[in-house]
Backbone atoms as SQL, in Angstrom:
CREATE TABLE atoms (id INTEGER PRIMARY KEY, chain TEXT, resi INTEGER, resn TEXT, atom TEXT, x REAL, y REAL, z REAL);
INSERT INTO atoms VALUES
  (1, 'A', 1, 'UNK', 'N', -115.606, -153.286, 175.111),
  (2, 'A', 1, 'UNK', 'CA', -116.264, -154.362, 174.385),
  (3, 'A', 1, 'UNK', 'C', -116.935, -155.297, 175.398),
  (4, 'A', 2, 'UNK', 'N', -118.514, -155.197, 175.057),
  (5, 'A', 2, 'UNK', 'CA', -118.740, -156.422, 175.980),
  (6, 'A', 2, 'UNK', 'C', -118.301, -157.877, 176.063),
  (7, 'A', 3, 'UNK', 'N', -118.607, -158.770, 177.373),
  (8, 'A', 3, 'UNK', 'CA', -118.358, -160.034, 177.341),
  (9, 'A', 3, 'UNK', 'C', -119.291, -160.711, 176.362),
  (10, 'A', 4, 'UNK', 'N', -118.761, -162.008, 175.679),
  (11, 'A', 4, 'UNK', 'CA', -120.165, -162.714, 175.249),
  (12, 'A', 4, 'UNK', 'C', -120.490, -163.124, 175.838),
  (13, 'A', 5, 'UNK', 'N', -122.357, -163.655, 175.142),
  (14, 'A', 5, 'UNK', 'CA', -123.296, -164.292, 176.014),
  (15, 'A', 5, 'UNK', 'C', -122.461, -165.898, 176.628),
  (16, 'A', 6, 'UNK', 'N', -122.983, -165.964, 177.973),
  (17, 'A', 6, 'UNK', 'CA', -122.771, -167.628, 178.773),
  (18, 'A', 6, 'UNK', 'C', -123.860, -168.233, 177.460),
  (19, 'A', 7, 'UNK', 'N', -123.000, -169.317, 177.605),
  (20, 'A', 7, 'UNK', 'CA', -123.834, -170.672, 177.171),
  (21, 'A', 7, 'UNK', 'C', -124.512, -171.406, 177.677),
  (22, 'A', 8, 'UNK', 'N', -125.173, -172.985, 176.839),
  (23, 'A', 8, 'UNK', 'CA', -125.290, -174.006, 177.840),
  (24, 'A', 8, 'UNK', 'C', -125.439, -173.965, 178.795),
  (25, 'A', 9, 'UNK', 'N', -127.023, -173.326, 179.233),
  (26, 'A', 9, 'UNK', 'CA', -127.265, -172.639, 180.432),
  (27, 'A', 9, 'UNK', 'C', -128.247, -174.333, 180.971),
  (28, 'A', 10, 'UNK', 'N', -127.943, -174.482, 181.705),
  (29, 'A', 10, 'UNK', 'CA', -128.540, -175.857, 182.013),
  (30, 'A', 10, 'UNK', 'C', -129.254, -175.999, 183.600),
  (31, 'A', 11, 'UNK', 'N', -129.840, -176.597, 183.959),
  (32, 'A', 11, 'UNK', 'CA', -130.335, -177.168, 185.581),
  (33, 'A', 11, 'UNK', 'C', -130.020, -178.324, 185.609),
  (34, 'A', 12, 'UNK', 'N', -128.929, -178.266, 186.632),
  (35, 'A', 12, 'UNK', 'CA', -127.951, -179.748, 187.072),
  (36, 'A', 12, 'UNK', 'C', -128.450, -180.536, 188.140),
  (37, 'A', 13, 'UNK', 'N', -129.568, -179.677, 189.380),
  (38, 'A', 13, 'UNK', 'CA', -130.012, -180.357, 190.503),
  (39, 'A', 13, 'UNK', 'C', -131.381, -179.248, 190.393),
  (40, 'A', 14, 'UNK', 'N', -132.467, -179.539, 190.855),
  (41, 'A', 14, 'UNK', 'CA', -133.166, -179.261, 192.180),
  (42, 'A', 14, 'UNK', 'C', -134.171, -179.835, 193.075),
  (43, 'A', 15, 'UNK', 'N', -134.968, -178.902, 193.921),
  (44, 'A', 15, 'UNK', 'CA', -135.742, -179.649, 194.998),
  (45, 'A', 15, 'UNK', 'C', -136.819, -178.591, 194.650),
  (46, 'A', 16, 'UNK', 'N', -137.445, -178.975, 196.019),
  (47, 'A', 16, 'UNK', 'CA', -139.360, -178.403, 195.588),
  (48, 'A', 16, 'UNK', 'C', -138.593, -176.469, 195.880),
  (49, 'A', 17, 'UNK', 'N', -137.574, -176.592, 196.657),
  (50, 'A', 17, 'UNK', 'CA', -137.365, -175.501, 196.318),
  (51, 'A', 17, 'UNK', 'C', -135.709, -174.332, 196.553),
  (52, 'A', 18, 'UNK', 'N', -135.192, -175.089, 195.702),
  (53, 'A', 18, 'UNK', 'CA', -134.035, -174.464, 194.974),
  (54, 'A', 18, 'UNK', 'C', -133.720, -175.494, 193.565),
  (55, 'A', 19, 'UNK', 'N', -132.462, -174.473, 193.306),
  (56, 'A', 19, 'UNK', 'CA', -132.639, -175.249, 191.901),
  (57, 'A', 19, 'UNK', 'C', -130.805, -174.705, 191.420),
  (58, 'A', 20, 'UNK', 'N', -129.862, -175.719, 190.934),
  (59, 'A', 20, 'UNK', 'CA', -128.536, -175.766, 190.999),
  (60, 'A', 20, 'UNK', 'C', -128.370, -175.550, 189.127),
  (61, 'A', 21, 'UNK', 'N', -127.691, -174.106, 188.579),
  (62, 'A', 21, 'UNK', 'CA', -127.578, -173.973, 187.534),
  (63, 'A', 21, 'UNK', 'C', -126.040, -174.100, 187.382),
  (64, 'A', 22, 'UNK', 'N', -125.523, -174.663, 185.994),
  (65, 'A', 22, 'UNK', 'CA', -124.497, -174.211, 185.321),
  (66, 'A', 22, 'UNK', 'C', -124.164, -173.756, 183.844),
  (67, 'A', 23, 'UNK', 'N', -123.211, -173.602, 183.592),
  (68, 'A', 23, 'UNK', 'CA', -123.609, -172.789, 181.887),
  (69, 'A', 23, 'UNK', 'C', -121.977, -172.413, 181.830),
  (70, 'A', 24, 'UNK', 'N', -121.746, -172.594, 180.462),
  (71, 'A', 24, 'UNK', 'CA', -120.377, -172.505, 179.853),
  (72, 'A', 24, 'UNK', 'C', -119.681, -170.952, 180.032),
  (73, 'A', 25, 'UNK', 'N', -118.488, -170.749, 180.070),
  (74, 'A', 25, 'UNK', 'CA', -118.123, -169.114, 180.210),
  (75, 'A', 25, 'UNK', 'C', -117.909, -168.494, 179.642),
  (76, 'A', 26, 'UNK', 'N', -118.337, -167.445, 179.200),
  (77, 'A', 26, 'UNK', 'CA', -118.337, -165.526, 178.790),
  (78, 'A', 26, 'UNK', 'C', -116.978, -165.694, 178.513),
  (79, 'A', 27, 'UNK', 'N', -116.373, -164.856, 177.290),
  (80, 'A', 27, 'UNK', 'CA', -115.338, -164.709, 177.350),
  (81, 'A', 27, 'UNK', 'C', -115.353, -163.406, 177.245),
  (82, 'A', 28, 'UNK', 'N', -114.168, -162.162, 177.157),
  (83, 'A', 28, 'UNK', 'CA', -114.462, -161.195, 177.297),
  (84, 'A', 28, 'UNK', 'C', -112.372, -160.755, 176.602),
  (85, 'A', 29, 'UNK', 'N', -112.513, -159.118, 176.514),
  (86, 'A', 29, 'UNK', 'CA', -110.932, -158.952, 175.743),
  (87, 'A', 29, 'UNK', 'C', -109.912, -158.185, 176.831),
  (88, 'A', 30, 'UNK', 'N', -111.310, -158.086, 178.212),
  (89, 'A', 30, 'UNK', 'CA', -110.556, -156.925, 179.407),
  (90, 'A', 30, 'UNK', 'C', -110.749, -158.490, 180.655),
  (91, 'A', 31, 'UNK', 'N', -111.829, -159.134, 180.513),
  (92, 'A', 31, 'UNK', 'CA', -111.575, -160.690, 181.597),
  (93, 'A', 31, 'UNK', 'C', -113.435, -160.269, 181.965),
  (94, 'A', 32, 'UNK', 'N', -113.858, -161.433, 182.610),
  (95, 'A', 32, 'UNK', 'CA', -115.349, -161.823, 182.424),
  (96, 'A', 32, 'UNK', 'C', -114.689, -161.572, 184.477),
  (97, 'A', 33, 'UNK', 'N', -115.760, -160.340, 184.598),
  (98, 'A', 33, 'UNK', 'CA', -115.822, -160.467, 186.251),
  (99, 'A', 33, 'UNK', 'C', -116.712, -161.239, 187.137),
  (100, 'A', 34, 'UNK', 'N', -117.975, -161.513, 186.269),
  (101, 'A', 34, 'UNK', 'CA', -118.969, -162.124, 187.180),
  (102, 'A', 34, 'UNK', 'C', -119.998, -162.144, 185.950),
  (103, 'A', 35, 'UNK', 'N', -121.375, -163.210, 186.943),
  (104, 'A', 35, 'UNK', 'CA', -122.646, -163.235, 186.319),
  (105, 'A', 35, 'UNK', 'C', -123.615, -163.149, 187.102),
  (106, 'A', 36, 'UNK', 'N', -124.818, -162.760, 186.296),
  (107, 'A', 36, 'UNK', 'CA', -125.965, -162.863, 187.138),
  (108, 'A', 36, 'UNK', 'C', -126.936, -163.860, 186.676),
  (109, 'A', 37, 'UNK', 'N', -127.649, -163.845, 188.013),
  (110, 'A', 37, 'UNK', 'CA', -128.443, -165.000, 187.299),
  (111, 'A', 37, 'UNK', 'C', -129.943, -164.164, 188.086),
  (112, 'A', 38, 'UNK', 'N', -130.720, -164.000, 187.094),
  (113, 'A', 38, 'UNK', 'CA', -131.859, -163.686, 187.410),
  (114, 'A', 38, 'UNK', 'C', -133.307, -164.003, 187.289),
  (115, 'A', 39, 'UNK', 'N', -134.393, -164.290, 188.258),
  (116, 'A', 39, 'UNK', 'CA', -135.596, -164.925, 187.723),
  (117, 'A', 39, 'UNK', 'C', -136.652, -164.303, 188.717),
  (118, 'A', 40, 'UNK', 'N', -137.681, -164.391, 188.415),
  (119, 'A', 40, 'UNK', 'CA', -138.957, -163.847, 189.084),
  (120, 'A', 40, 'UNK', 'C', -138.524, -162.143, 189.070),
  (121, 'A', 41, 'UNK', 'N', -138.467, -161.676, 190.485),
  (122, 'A', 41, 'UNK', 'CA', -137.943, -160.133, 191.100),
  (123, 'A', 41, 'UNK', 'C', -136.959, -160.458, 192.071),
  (124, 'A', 42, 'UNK', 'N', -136.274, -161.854, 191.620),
  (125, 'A', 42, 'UNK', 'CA', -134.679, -161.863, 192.401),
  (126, 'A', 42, 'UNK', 'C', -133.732, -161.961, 191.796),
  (127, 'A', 43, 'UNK', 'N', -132.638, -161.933, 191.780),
  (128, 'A', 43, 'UNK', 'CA', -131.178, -161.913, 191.221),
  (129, 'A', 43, 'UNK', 'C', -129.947, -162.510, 192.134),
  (130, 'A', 44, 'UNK', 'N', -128.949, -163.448, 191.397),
  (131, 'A', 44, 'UNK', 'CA', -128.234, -163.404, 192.503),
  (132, 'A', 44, 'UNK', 'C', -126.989, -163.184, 191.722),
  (133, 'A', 45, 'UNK', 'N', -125.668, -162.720, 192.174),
  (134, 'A', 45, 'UNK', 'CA', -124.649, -162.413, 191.362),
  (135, 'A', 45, 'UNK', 'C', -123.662, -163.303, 191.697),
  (136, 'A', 46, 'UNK', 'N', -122.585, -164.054, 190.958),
  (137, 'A', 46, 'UNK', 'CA', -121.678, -165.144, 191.188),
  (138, 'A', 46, 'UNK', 'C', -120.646, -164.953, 190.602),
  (139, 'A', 47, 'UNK', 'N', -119.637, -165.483, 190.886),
  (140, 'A', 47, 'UNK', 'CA', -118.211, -165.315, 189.628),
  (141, 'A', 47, 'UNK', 'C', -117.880, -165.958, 189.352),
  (142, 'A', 48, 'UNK', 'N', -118.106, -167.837, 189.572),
  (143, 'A', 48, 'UNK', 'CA', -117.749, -168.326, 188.655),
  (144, 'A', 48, 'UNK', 'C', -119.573, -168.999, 187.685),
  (145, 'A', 49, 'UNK', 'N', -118.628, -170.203, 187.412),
  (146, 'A', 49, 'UNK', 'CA', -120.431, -170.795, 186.132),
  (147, 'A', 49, 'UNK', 'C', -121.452, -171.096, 187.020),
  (148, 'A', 50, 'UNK', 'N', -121.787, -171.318, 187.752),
  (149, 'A', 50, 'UNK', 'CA', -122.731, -171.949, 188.247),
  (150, 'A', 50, 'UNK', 'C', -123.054, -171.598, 189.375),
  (151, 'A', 51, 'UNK', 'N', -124.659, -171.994, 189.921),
  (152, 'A', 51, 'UNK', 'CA', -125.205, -171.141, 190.720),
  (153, 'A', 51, 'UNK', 'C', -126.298, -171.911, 191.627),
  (154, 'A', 52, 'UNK', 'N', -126.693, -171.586, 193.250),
  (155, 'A', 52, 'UNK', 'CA', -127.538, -172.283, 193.841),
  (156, 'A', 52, 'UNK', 'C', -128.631, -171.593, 194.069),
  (157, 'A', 53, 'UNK', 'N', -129.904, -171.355, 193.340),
  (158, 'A', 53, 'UNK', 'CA', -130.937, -170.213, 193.986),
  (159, 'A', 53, 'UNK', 'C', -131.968, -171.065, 194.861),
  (160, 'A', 54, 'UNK', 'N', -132.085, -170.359, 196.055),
  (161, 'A', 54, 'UNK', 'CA', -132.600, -171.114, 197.651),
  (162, 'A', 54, 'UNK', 'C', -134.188, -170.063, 197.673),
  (163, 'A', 55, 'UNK', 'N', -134.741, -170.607, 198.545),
  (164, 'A', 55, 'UNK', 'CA', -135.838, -169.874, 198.375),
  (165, 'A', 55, 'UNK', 'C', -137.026, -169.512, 197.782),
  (166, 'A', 56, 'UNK', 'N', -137.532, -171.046, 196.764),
  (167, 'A', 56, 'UNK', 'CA', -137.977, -171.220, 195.990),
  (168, 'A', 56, 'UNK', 'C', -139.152, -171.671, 196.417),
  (169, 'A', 57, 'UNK', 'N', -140.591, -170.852, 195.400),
  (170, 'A', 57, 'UNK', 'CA', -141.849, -171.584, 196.084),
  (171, 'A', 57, 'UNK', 'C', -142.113, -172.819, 195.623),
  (172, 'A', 58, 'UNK', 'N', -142.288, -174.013, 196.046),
  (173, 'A', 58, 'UNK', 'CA', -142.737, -175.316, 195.463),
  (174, 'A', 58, 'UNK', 'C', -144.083, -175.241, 194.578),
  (175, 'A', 59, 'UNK', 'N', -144.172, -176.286, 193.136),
  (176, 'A', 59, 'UNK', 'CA', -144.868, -176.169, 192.589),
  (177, 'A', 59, 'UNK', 'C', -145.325, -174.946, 191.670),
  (178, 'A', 60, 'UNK', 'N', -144.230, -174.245, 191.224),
  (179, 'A', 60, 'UNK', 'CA', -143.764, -173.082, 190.385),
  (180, 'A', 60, 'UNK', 'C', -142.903, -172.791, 189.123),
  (181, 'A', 61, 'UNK', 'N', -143.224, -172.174, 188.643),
  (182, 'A', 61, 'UNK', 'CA', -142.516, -172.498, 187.129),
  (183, 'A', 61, 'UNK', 'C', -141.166, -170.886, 187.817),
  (184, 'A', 62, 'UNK', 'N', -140.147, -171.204, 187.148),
  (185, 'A', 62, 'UNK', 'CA', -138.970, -170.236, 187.197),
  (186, 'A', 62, 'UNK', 'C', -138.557, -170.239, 185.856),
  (187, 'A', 63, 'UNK', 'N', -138.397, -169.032, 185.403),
  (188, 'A', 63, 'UNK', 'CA', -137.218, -168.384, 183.992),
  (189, 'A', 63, 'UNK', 'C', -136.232, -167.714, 184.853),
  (190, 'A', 64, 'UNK', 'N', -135.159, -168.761, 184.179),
  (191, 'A', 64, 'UNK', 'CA', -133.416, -168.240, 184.996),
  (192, 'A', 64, 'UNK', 'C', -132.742, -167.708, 183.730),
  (193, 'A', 65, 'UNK', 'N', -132.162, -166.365, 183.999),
  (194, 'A', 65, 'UNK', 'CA', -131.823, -166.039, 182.920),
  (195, 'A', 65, 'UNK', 'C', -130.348, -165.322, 183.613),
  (196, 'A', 66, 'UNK', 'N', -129.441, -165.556, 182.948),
  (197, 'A', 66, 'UNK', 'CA', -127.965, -165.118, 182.950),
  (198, 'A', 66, 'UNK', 'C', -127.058, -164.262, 181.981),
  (199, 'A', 67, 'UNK', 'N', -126.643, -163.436, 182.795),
  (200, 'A', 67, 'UNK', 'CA', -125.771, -162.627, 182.053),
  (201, 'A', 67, 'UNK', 'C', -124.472, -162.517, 182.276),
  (202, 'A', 68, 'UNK', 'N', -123.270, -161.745, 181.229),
  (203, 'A', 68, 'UNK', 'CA', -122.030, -161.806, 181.865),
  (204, 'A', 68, 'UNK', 'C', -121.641, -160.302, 182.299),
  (205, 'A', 69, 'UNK', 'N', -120.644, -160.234, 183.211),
  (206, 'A', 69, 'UNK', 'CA', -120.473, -158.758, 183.159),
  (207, 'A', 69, 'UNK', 'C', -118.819, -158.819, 183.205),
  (208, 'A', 70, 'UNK', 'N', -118.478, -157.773, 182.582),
  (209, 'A', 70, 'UNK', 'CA', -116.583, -157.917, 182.553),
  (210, 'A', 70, 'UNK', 'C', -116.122, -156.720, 183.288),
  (211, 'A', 71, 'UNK', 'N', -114.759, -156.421, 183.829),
  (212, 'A', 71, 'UNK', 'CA', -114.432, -155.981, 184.764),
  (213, 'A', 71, 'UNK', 'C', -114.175, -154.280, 184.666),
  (214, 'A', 72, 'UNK', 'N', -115.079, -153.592, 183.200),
  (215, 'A', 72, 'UNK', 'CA', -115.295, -152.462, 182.972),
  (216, 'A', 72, 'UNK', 'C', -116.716, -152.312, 182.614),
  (217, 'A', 73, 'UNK', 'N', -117.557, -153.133, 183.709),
  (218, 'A', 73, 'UNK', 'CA', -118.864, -152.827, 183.804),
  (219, 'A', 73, 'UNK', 'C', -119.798, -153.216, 182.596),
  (220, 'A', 74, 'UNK', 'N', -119.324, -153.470, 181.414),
  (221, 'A', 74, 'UNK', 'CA', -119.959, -153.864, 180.067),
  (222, 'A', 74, 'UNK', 'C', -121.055, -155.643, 180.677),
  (223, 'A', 75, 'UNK', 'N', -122.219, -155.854, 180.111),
  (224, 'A', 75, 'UNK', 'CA', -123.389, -156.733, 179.732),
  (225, 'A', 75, 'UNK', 'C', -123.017, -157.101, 178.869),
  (226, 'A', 76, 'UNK', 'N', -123.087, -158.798, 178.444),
  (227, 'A', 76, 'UNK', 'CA', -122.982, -159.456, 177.607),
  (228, 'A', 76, 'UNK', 'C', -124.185, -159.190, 176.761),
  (229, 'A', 77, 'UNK', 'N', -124.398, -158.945, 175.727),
  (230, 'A', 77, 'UNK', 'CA', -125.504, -158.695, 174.624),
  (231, 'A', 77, 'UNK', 'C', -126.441, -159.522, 174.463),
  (232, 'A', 78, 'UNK', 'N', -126.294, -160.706, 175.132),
  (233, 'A', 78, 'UNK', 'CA', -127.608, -161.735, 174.947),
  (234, 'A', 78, 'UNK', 'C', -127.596, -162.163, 175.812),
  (235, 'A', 79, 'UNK', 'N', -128.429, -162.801, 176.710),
  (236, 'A', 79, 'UNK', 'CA', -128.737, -163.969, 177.905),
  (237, 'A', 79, 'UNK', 'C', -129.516, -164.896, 177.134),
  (238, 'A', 80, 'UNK', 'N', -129.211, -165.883, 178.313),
  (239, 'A', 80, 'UNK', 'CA', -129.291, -167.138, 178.103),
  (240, 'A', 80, 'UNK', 'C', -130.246, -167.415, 178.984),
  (241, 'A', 81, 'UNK', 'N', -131.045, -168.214, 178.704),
  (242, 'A', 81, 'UNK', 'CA', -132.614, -168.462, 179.737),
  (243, 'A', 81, 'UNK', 'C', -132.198, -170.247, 179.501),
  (244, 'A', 82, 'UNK', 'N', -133.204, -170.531, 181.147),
  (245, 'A', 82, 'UNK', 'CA', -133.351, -172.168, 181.449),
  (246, 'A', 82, 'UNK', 'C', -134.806, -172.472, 182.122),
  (247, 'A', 83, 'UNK', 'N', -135.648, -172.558, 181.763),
  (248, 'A', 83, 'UNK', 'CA', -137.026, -172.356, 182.580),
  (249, 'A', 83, 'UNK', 'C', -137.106, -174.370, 183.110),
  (250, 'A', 84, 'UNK', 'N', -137.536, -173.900, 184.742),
  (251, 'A', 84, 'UNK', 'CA', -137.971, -175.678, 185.143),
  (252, 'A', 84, 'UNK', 'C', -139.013, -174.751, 185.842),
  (253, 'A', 85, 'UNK', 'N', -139.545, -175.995, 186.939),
  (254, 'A', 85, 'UNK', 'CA', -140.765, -176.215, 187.448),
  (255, 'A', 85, 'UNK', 'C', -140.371, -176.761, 188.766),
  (256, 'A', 86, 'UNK', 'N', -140.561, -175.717, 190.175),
  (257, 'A', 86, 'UNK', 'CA', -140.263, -176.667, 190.914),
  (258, 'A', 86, 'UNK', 'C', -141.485, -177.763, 191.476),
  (259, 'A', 87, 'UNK', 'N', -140.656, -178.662, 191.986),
  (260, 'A', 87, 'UNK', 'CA', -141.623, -179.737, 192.481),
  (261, 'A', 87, 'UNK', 'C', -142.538, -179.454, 193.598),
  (262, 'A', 88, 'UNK', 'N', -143.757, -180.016, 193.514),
  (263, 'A', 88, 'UNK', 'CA', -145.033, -179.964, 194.796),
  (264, 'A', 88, 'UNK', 'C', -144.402, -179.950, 196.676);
């Protein structure tokens, strides 16, 4: 059984270029192993809520989108998107 979708996928900080996400937790019936958080053609993978993506071009729009994964490989069925803009 997959995990459910993260929630309350939010942007708590950023700069012209990173950007600090958090978002409520996946629950799952085997345990929620990790998430991803993915935008543009990068990804980064984390285990607990929240996340720092570095490397960001200034003056750019980003769609961060997150998923859960549980510890028999199963995708949460929906993601959760947070789109900002980084600064000039």
């Amino acid at each position: 059984m997959p995990p459910t979708a993260p929630s309350n996928v939010i942007v708590t900080s950023q700069t012209a270029t990173s950007v600090s996400l958090s978002w409520s937790a996946s629950t799952d019936n085997v345990g929620v192993a990790g998430y991803t958080v993915s935008y543009g053609t990068g990804s980064v993978t984390v285990s607990g809520t929240s996340a720092v993506i570095g490397g960001l071009t200034p003056n750019t729009s980003y769609r961060f989108t997150v998923t859960a994964r549980d510890a028999a490989g199963n995708l949460s069925p929906g993601m959760r998107q947070v789109t900002c803009r980084q600064a000039p």
